[in-house]
C-alpha positions as CSV (number, residue, x, y, z in Angstrom):
1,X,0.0,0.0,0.0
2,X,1.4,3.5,-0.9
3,X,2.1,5.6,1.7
4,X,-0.5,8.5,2.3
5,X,0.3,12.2,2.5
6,X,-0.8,14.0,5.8
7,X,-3.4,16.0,7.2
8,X,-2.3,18.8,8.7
9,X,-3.2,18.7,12.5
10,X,-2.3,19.5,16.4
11,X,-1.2,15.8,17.5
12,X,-0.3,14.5,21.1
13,X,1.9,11.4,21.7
14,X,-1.0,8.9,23.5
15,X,-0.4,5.0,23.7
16,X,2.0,4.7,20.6
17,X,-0.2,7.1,18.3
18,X,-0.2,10.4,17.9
19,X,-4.0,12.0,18.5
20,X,-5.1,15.2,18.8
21,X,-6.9,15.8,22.2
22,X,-6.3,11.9,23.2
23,X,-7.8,10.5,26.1
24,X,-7.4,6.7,26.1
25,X,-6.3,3.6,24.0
26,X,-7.4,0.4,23.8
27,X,-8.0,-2.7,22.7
28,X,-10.4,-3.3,19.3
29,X,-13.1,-5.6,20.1
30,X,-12.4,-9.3,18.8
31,X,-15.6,-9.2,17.3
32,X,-17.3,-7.7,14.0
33,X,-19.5,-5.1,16.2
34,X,-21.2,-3.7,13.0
35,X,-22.8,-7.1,12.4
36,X,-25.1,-8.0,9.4
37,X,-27.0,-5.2,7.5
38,X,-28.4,-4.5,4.1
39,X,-28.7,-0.6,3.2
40,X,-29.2,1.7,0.6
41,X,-26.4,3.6,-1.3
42,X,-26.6,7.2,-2.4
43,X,-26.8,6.1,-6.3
44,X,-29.5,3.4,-5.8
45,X,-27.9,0.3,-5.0
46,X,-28.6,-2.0,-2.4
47,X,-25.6,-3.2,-0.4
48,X,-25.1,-5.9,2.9
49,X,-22.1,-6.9,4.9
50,X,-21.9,-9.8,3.0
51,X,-20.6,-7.8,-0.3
52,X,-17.4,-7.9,1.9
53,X,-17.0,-11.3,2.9
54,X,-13.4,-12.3,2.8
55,X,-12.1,-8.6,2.5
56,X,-10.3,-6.6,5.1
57,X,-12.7,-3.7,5.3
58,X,-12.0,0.1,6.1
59,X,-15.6,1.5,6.8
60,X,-15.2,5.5,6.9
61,X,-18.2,7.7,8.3
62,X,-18.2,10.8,7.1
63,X,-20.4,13.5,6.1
64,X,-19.2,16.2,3.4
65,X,-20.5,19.0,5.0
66,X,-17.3,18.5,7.5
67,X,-14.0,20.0,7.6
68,X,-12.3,17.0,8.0
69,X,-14.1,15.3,5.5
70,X,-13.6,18.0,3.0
71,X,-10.0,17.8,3.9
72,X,-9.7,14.0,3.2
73,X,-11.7,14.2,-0.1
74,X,-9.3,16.5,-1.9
75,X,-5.5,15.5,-4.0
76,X,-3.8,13.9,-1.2
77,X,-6.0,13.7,1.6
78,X,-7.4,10.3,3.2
79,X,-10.0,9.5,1.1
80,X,-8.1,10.3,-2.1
81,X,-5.5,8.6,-1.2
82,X,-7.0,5.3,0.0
83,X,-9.2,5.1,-2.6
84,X,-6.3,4.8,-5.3
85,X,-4.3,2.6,-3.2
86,X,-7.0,0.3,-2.6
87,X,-8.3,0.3,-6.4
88,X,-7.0,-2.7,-7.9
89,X,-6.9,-4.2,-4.3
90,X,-9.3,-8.1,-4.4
91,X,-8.1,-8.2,-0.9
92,X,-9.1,-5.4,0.9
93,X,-11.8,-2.6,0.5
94,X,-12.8,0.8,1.3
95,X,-16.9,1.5,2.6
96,X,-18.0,4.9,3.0
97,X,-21.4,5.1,5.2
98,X,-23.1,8.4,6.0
99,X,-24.9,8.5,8.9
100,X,-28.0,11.1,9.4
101,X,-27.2,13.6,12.7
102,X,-30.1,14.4,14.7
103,X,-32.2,16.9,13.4
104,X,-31.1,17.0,10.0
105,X,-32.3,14.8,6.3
106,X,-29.9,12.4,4.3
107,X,-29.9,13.4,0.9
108,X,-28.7,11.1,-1.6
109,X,-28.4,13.9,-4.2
110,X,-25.9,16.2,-1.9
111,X,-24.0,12.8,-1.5
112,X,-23.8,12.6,-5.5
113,X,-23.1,16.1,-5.6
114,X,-20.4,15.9,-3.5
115,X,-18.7,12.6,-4.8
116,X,-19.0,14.2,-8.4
117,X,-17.4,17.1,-7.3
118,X,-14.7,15.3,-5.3
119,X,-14.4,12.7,-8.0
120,X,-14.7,10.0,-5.4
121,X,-15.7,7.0,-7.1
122,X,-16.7,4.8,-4.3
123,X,-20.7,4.3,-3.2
124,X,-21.8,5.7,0.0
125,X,-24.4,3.8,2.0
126,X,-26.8,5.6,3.4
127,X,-27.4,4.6,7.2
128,X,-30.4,6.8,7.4
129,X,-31.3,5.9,11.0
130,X,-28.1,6.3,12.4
131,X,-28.1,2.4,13.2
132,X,-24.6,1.7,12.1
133,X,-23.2,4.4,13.6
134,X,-24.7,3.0,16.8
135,X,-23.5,0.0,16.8
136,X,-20.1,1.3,16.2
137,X,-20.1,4.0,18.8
138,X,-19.5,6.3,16.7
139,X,-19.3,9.8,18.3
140,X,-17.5,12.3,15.4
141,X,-16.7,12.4,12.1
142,X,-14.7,11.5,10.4
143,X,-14.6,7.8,12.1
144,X,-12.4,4.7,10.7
145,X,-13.4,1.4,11.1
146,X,-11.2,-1.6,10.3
147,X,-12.8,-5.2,9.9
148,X,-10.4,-7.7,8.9
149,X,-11.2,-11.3,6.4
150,X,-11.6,-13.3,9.3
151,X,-14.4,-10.9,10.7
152,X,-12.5,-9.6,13.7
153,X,-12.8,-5.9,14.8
154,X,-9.3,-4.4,14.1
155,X,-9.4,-0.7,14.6
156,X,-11.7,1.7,15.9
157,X,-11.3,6.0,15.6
158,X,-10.6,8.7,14.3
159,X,-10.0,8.4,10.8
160,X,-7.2,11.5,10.1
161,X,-5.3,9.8,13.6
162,X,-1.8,9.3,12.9
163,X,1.3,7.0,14.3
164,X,4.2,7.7,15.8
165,X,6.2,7.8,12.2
166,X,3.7,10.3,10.4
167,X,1.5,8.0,8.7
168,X,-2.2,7.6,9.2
169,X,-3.1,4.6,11.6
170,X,-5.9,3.4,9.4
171,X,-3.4,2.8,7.1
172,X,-1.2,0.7,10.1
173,X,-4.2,-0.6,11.2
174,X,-5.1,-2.5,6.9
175,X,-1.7,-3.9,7.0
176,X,-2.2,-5.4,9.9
177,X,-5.2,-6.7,10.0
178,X,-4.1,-8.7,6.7
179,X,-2.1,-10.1,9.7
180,X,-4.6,-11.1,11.3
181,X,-3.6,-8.6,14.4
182,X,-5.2,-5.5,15.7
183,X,-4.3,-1.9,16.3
184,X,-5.4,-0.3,19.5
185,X,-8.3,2.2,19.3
186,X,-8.5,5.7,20.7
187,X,-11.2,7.9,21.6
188,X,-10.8,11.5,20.7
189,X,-12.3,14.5,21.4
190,X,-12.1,18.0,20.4
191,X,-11.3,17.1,16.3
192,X,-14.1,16.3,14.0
193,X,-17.3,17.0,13.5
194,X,-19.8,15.5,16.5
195,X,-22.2,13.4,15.4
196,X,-25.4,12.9,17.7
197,X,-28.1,10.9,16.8
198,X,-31.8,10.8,18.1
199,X,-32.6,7.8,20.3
200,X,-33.3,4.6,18.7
C-alpha cells in the first residue's frame, strides 16, 4: 500500500499514536461489532455486509459537509488517497457510510453532488437511522473502522489519527489486519465534526 500524505493537525503522543486531544487507548473488540446489515447507497444500489466477505474492510463515516471530510476528499487527503491505493486491491476494500445527525435529512443527491465534485468513485451507503453508527459508537466524524477477512474488529477512531512515524493509523491498522492482528483504538475528542443521533 502507498504511503498517504498527511493531514495537517495539532497531535499529542498517547499509547503509541499520535492524537489530537487523546484520552485513552485500547483494545479493538475481537468481534465484528457492525454485524449483518443490508442498506441503501446514495446512487440506488442495495448493499449488505456480506458484499465484503473475505475482504479486510475500512468502513469510513463521514459527512461532506465537515471540515475534516472536506479535507480527506481533496489530491492527497485520506480519502483520495486510500481510494487509489486500494483500487486494484481483491483483498481489501474501502466502505463509505453516512450517517443522518439528529435533526437533519440524508440526501442522496448532496451525497452525488459531492462525490461528483470530489471525483470520489466509491458508493456511500446511506445509514439513514443512524443504526450503524450506533452499533459502532461512533461519536465524530470522520470515524475509521477496520474489519479484517476473518471478521474480527481491528481498529476503531478517528479516521485522520496518525502513528508515531507520520502515517495515518488506518493505514497501520489494513496492514495489519491482513495479519490477522489489531491496532489499538483511541477515543478523541475535540477534532471532528460531533455526530449525535436521536434515540433509537
Amino acid at each position: 500500500m502507498i504511503a498517504l500524505m498527511r493531514l495537517p493537525l495539532v497531535a499529542l503522543a498517547c499509547g503509541g499514536l499520535l492524537l489530537s486531544g487523546c484520552r485513552s487507548t485500547m483494545p479493538a473488540p475481537d468481534q465484528d461489532i457492525l454485524g449483518s446489515f443490508r442498506l441503501p447507497t446514495s446512487d440506488g444500489d442495495t448493499l449488505s455486509r456480506l458484499h465484503w466477505t473475505g475482504q479486510d474492510v475500512v468502513f469510513l463515516f463521514v459527512d461532506p459537509t465537515c471540515g475534516l471530510v472536506q479535507d480527506a476528499s481533496q489530491p492527497g487527503g485520506l480519502l483520495r488517497e486510500l481510494e487509489k491505493a486500494l483500487r486494484d486491491d481483491r483483498k481489501a476494500a474501502m466502505v463509505m457510510i453516512a450517517s443522518s445527525p439528529k435533526g437533519q435529512a440524508l440526501r442522496a443527491g448532496d451525497i452525488n453532488s459531492w462525490l461528483k465534485e470530489t471525483r470520489l468513485a466509491n458508493q456511500v451507503l446511506l445509514d439513514s437511522v443512524g443504526e450503524l453508527a450506533r452499533r459502532a459508537k461512533v461519536i465524530r466524524i470522520p470515524w475509521a473502522l477496520v474489519v479484517g477477512a476473518d471478521g474480527k474488529w481491528r481498529y476503531d477512531g478517528p479516521a485522520e489519527a496518525m502513528d508515531e512515524s507520520g502515517q495515518f493509523v488506518v493505514e497501520a491498522a489494513l496492514r495489519r489486519a491482513a495479519k490477522g492482528e489489531s491496532t489499538p483504538r483511541a477515543q478523541e475528542e475535540g477534532e471532528g465534526c460531533p455526530l449525535v443521533l436521536d434515540k433509537p
